[in-house]
C-alpha positions in Angstrom: -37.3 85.2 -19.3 -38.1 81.5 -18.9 -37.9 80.2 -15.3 -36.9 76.8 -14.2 -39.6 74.4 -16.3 -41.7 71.8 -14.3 -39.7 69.3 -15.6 -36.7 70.8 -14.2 -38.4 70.7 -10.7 -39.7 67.6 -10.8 -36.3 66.1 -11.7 -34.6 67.7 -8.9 -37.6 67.0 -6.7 -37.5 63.0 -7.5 -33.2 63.1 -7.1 -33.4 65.3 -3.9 -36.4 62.7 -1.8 -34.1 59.6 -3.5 -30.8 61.3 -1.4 -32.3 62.3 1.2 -34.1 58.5 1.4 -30.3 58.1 2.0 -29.1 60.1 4.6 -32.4 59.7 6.7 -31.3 55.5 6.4 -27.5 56.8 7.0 -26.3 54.9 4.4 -23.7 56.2 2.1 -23.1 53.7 -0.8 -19.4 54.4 -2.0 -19.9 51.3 -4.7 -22.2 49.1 -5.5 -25.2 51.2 -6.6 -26.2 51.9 -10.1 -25.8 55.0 -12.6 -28.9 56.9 -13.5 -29.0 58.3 -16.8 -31.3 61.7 -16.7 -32.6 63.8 -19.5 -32.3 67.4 -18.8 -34.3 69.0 -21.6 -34.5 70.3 -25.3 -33.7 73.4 -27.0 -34.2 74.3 -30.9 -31.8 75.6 -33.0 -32.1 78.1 -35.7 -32.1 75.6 -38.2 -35.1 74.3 -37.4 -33.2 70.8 -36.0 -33.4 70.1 -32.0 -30.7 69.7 -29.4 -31.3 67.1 -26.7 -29.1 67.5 -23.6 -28.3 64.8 -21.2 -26.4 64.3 -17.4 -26.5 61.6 -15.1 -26.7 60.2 -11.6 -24.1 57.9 -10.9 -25.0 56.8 -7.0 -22.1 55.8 -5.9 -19.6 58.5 -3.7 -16.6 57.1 -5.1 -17.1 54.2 -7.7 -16.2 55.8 -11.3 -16.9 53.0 -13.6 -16.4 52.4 -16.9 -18.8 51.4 -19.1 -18.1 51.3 -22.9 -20.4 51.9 -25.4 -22.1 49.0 -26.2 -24.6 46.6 -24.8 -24.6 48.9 -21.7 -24.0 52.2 -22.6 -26.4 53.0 -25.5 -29.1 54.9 -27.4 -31.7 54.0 -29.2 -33.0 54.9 -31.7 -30.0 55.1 -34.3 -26.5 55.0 -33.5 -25.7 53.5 -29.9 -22.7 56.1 -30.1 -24.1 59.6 -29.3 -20.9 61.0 -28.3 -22.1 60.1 -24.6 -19.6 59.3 -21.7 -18.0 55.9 -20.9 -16.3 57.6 -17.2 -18.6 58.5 -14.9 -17.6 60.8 -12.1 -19.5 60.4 -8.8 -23.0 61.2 -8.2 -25.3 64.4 -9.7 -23.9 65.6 -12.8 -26.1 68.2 -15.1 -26.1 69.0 -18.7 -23.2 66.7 -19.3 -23.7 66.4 -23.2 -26.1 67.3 -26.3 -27.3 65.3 -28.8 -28.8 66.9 -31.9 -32.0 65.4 -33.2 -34.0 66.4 -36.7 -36.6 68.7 -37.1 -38.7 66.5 -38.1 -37.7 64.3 -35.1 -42.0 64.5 -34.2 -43.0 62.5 -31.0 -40.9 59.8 -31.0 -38.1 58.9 -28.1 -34.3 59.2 -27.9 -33.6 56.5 -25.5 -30.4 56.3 -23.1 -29.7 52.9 -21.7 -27.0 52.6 -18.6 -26.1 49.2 -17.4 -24.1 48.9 -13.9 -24.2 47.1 -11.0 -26.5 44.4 -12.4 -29.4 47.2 -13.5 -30.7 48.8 -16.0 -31.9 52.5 -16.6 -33.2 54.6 -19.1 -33.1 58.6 -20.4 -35.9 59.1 -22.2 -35.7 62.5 -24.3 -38.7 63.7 -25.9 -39.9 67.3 -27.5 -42.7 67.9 -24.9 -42.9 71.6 -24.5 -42.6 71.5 -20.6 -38.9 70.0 -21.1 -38.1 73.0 -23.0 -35.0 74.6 -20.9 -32.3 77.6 -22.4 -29.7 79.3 -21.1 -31.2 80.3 -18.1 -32.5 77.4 -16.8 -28.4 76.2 -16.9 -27.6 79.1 -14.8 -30.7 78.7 -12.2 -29.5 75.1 -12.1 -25.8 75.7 -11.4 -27.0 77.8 -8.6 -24.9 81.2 -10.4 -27.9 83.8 -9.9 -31.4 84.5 -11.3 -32.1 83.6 -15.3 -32.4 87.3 -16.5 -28.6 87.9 -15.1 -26.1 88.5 -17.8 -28.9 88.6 -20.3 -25.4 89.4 -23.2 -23.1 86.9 -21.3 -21.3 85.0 -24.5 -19.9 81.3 -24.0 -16.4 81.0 -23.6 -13.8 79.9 -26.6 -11.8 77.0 -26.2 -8.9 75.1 -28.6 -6.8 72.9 -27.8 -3.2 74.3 -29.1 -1.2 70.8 -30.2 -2.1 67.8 -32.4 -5.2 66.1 -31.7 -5.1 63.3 -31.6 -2.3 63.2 -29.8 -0.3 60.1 -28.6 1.9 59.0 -25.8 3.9 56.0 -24.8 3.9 54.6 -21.2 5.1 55.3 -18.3 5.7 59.1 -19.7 3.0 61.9 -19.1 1.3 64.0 -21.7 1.3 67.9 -21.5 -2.0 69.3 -23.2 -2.5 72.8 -23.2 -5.7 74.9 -24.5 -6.1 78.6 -24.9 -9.6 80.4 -23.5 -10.4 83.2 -23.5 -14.3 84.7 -22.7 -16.1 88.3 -22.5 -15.7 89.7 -19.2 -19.2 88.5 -18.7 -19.8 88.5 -15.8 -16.9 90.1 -14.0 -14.9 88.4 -11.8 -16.7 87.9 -8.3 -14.5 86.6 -5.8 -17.6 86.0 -3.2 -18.4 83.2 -5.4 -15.3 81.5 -4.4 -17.5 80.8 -1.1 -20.9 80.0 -2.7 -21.9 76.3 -2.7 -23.8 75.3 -5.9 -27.2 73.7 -5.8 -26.2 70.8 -7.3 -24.0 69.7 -4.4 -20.4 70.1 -2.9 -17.7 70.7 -4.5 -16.4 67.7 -4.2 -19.8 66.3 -6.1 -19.6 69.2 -8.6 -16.7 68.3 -10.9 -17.2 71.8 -13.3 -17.9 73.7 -10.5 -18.6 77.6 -11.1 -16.7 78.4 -8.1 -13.3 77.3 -10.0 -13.5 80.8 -12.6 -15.1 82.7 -9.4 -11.8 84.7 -9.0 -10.8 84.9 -12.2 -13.8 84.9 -14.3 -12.4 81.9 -16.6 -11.2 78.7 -15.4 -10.8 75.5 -17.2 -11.4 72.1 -15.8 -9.9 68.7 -17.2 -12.1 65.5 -17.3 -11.7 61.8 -18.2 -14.4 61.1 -20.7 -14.1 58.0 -22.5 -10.7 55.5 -22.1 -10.2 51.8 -20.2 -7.8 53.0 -17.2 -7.6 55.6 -15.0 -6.5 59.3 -15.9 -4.6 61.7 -13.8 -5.0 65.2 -14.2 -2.1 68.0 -12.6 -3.9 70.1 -12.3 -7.2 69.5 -12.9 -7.8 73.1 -13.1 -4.9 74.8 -14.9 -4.0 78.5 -14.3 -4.7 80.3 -17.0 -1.9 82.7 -18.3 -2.0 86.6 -20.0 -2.1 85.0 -23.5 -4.8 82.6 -22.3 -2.8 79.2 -22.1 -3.3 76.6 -19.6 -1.7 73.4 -19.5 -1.7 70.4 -17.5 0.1 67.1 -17.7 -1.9 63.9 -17.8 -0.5 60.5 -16.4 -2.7 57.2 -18.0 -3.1 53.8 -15.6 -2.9 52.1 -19.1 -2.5 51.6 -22.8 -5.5 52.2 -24.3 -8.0 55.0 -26.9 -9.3 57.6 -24.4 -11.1 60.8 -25.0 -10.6 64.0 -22.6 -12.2 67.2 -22.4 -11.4 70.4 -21.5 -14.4 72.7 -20.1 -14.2 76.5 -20.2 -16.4 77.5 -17.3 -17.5 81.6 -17.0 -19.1 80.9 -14.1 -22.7 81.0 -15.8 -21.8 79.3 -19.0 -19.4 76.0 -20.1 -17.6 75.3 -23.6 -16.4 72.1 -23.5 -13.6 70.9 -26.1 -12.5 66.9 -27.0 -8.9 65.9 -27.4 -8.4 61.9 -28.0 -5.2 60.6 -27.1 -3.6 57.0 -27.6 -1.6 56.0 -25.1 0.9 53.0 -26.2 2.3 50.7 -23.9 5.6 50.7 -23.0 8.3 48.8 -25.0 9.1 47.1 -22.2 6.1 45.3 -22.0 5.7 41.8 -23.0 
């Protein structure tokens, strides 16, 4: 068993004195503040090559920018695209994405660079041994019980059922459906339902464990790359016998964006990509 790793602590240690710096000034920025990128850790895979997995800290309550990849949404070194997000949602979100790395990857840095608001920061990921984190340390995080729990818990399945890409032309809605299905592990606990996570409110957890609480499965729509705003209805589809859910998505804007379905067990998350281009309408100049 491999409890939470220093690093772990000290990130959560740094974010928690920089919010409560906050609320002891009663301020609450809703815009204007920056968007922290934060490395959460490393894991090896059986081939030898390394996954690097990153989240973020986007300050603001209710700003949810848009930053493309580019100048201000980059890594370094290699490709600036690394399949990170260009949407942010609102403040602390964990173990957003993975980037694979090399085995022989060695001591070097995998740099994330965030622009917003006029600043600058930086994700550094590196192979130290104390950033090492598993499957545990996800659970311990998302506040779902201790790390030796559901020691044969299995991630969920996810597809999407329809064409991906898929395309739409405005004003009309899209209908996207995926099928999920999962284990049984663990069963469904409807005390959850009640249970704040430690990594905030619900309303600042946007895969939040409590959603499959009831049901054991639950999956939850978000807006990760595209220029406008996306709409989501629901957000977090039912989930029928044959393991369908679908949702119909409204678009501000033409436009390339990216959306992703997460399956959520409660303890572990599958997500899934769909890309959709949305056309304007033929009414448009």
């Amino acid at each position: 068993m491999r409890l939470l790793s220093t690093r772990t602590v000290a990130v959560g240690l740094v974010i928690g004195l920089a919010l409560h710096g906050s609320v002891s000034a009663q301020e609450r920025w809703n815009r204007g503040r920056n968007v922290q990128p934060v490395f959460e850790g490393w894991e090896q895979n059986t081939n030898g090559s390394y996954t690097m997995v990153f989240g973020y800290l986007n300050r603001n309550y209710e700003d949810q920018p848009v930053i493309p990849v580019g100048d201000n949404n980059s890594f370094q070194p290699g490709p600036a695209d690394r399949g990170q997000p260009t949407h942010f949602y609102p403040r602390r979100q964990q173990f957003v994405f993975e980037v694979q790395v090399p085995a022989d990857w060695g001591e070097q840095d995998l740099v994330w660079a965030v622009t917003h608001n006029g600043r600058t920061d930086y994700a550094r990921g590196h192979l130290w041994p104390v950033w090492e984190i598993d499957e545990g340390v996800m659970q311990l995080n998302r506040g779902t019980g201790s790390a030796d729990a559901y020691t044969d818990n299995q991630r969920p399945r996810v597809a999407i059922d329809g064409l991906d890409p898929a395309e739409v032309t405005l004003p009309d809605s899209l209908q996207l459906t995926v099928i999920a299905s999962d284990d049984g592990i663990p069963p469904p606990n409807p005390r959850l339902a009640d249970r704040t996570p430690r990594r905030g409110p619900k309303s600042q957890a946007i895969v939040d464990p409590r959603s499959a609480a009831v049901t054991g499965l639950a999956v939850t729509w978000l807006h990760w790359r595209g220029p406008g705003g996306v709409t989501f209805d629901p957000q977090v589809p039912a989930i029928d016998d044959q393991g369908r859910a679908v949702t119909t998505v409204t678009f501000s804007e033409p436009g390339t964006y990216v959306l992703q379905a997460v399956a959520d067990d409660t303890v572990l998350v599958t997500p899934i990509n769909v890309t959709v281009t949305v056309h304007a309408s033929a009414e448009s100049p």
